[in-house]
C-alpha positions as CSV (number, residue, x, y, z in Angstrom):
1,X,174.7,69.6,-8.7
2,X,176.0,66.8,-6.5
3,X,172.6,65.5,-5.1
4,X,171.3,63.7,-8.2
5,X,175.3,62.8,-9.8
6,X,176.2,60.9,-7.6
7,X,175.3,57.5,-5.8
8,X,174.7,57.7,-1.8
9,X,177.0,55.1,0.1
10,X,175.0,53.0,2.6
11,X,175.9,51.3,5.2
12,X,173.1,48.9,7.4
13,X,174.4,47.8,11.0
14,X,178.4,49.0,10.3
15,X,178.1,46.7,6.8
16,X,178.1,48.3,3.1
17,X,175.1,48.0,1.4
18,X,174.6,48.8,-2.7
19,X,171.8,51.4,-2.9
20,X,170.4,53.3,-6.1
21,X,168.7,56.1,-6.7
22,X,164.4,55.0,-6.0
23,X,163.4,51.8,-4.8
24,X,166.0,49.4,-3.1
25,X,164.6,46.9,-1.3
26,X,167.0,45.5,1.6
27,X,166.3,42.4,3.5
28,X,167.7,42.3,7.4
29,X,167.1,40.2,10.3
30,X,164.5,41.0,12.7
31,X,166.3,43.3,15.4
32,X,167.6,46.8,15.8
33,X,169.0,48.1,13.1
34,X,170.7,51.3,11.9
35,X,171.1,52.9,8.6
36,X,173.8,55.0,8.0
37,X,173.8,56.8,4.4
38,X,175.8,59.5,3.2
39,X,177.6,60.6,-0.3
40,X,181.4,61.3,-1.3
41,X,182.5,63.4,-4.3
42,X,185.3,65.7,-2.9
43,X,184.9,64.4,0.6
44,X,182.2,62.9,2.5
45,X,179.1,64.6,2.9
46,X,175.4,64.4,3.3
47,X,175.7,62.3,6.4
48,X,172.4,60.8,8.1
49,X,171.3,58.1,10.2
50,X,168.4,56.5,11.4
51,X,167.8,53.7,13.6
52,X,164.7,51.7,14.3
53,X,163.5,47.8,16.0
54,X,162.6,45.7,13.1
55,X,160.0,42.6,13.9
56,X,159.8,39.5,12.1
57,X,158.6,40.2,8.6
58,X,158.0,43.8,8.8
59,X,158.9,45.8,6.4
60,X,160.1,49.5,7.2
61,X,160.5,52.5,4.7
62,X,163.5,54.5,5.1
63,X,163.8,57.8,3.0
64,X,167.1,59.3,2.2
65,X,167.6,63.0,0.4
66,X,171.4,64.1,0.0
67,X,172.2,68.4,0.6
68,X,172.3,70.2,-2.4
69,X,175.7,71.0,-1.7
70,X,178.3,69.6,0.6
71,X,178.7,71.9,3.6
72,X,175.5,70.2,5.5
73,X,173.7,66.8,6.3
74,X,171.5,64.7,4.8
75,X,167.9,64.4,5.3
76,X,166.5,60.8,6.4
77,X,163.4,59.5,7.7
78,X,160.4,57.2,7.6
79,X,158.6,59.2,5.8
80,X,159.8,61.8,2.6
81,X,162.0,64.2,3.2
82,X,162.5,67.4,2.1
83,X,166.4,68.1,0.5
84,X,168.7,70.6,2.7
85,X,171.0,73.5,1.3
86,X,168.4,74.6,-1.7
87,X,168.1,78.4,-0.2
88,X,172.4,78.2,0.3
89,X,172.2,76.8,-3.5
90,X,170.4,79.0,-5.1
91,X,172.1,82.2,-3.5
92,X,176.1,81.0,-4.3
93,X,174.0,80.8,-8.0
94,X,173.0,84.2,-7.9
95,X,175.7,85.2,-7.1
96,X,177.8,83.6,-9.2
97,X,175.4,84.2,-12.0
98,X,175.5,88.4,-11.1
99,X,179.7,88.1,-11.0
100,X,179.8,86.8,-14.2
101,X,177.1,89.5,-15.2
102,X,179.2,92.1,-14.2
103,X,182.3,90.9,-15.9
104,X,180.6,91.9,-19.2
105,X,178.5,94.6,-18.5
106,X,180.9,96.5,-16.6
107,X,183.6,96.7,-19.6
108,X,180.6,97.7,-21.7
109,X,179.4,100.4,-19.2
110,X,183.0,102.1,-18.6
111,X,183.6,101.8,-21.7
C-alpha cells in the first residue's frame, strides 16, 4: 500500500526536485548528472540512483518504481522497470489474511 500513497522525493545532482506520479519533465544543464529518488512514510525507503552524461539538448528518460513495501530498494532505469517486494507483499497478505481466518473459524470449529 505505500507505492502508489505516497509521493517519491527526488533529488537531481544533491538538489530537491518536485516530482509526481507520470510525466515530470526536468530541465538540467548539459553534464553528468545523478538522480537520486526514494520515498519516506515511516522512514526512508525505496532508495535508487542512476547516473548518466547529458549532451546539449538531449533529452534522457529516467524510470522510477518504489518497493511494494519498505524493507527493499527502488527500481530505476532508462527504460520501465518492474516494482520490487510484490512476492514479499503478497505473502505477509496471505498470511495475514489466513490469521485473521483462523481467529473466526477456529472458535466456530472448537466450539
Amino acid at each position: 500500500m505505500t507505492s502508489s500513497m505516497i509521493t517519491p522525493d527526488a533529488w537531481i545532482n544533491g538538489h530537491p526536485v518536485r516530482v509526481a506520479y507520470g510525466t515530470t519533465p526536468i530541465t538540467v544543464p548539459a553534464g553528468p548528472v545523478r538522480v537520486d529518488l526514494s520515498a519516506q512514510w515511516l522512514r526512508r525507503y525505496g532508495q535508487a540512483s542512476i547516473s548518466f552524461t547529458l549532451a546539449p539538448g538531449q533529452r534522457v528518460p529516467v524510470y522510477y518504481v518504489a518497493p511494494m513495501h519498505q524493507f527493499t530498494t527502488g527500481s530505476i532505469g532508462h527504460q520501465p522497470v518492474k516494482r520490487r517486494g510484490v512476492g514479499s507483499f503478497v505473502l505477509i497478505m496471505a498470511a495475514i489474511a489466513a490469521l485473521v481466518a483462523a481467529a473466526f473459524v477456529l472458535p466456530v470449529v472448537l466450539g
